[in-house]
N, C-alpha and C positions, 0 to 999 in steps of 0.2 A: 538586306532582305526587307520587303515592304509587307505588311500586316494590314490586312483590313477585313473586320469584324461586319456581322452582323449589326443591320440598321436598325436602332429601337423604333425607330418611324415606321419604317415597314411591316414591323411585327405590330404594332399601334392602329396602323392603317387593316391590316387582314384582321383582326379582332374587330375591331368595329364593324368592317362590312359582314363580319359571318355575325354579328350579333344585329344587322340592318338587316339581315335576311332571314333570321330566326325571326325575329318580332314581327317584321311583316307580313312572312308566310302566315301566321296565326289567321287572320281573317280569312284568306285566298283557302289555305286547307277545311278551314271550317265550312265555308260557302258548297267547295265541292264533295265534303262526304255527306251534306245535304241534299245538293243536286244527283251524285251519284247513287245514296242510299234509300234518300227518300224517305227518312227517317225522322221521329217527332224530335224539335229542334234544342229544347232541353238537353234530351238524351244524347245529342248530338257534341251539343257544349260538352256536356262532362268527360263524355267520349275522349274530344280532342283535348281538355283540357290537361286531364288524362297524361292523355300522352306528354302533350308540351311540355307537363311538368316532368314527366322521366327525360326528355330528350335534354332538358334545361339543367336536369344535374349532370348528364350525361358530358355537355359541351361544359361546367362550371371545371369539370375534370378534368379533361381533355385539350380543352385550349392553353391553359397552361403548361402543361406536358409537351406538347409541340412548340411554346414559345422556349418553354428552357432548351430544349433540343436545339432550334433555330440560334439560340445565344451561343450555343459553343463552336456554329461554326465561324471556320475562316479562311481564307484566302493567300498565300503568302507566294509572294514573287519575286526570284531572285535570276541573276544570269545562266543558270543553268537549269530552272525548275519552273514550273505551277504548281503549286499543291493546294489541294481546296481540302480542307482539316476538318472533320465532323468526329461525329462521334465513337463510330469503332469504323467508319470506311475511309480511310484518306484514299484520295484520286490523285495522282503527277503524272504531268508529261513533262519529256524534254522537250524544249522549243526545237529541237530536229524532228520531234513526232509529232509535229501537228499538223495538219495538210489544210484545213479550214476554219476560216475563223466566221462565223452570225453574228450577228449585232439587231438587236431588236430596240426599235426607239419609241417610246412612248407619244405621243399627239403632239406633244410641246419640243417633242426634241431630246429629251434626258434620256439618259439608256436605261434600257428597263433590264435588258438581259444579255450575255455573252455565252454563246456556247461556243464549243472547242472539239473539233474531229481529229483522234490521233490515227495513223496509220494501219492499228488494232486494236481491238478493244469498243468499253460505249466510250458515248460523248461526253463532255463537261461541260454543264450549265452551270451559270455563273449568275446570281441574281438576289437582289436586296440586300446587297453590300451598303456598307458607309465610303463612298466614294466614288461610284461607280464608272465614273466618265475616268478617273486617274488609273482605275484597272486597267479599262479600255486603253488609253495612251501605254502604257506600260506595256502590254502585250504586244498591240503590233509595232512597236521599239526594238521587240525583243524577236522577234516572226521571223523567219527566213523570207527571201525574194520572192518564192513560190509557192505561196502558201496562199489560198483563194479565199479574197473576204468580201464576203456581202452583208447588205446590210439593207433590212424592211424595219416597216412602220407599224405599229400596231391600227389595227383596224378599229378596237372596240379599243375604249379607256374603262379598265377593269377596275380602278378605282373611282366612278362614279358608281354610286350607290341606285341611281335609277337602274344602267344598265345590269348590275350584279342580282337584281331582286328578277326584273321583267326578263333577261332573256333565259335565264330556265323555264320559269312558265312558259314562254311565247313555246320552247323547245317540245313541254308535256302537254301543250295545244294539240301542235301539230301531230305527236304521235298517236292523241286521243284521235282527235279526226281520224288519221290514216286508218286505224283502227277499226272506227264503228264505221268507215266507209267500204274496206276490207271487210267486214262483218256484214254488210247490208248489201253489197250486190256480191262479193264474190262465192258465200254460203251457196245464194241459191242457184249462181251458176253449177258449183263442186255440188250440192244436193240431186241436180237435172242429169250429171252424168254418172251420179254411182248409184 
């Protein structure tokens, strides 16, 4: 039976960029409940400061909680099983029940993720293991002939810290827009017929 654990890298790497994105939001938040409130800028700081500071104990809680969680799982692959081992949900398939295998590869080529479609039931995603390319060999070793595997690329690389901070903004841009654009003609159309 093959065992492989949860990556301390990976859980190293998500802490840092949720703590890249806390920090940086600070200015970006601040900016817009000035621009959206229109309020004296003082009061504004304290406001947000305010918060950062509850939101800052909040995450000092919380990310640790999720990383112990993240620590107990695990992965274990033998001739007749999968089982991916957490904490009170284990997942197995027989390699007779799986019909499809994903493979998702990061920019450079290393697998980022393995998901697994059994016959019934959800899928098993498989993702920031310590070993990840030897799951992958492992599996489809073990896959029946008929069993459909595809395989993409990721499009964004989720651990750059540029892309992880800018595309949710870029995301509460466009919604703002659509918005006050929704707001500014289509009002006084719906006001002209009721």
């Amino acid at each position: 039976m093959n065992e492989f654990k949860f990556s301390e890298t990976e859980i190293k790497k998500a802490d840092r960029l949720i703590l890249t994105l806390y920090f940086a939001n600070m200015p970006i938040v601040y900016g817009l409940f000035l621009l959206l409130f229109k309020t004296n800028p003082w009061r504004a700081l304290k406001i947000c400061g305010i918060s950062f500071f509850t939101g800052g104990i909040i995450f000092l809680i919380a990310v640790p909680l999720i990383s112990k969680k993240q620590r107990k799982l695990s992965v274990l692959i033998n001739d007749d099983i999968i089982l991916r081992k957490g904490n009170r949900n284990d997942i197995s398939f027989s390699w007779r029940d799986i019909t499809a295998v994903k493979t998702i590869r990061t920019s450079s080529g290393s697998v980022h993720s393995i998901k697994l479609w059994p016959k019934k039931g959800k899928a098993l995603r498989i993702f920031g293991m310590h070993g990840m390319q030897s799951i992958l060999e492992l599996i489809t070793k073990q896959l029946p002939n008929d069993v459909s595997l595809q395989t993409s690329q990721q499009v964004l690389d989720w651990y750059n810290p540029l892309v992880f901070i800018t595309l949710p903004w870029l995301i509460i841009i466009v919604i703002i827009s659509l918005l006050l654009l929704m707001y500014r003609y289509l009002v006084p159309i719906f006001s002209r017929l009721f």
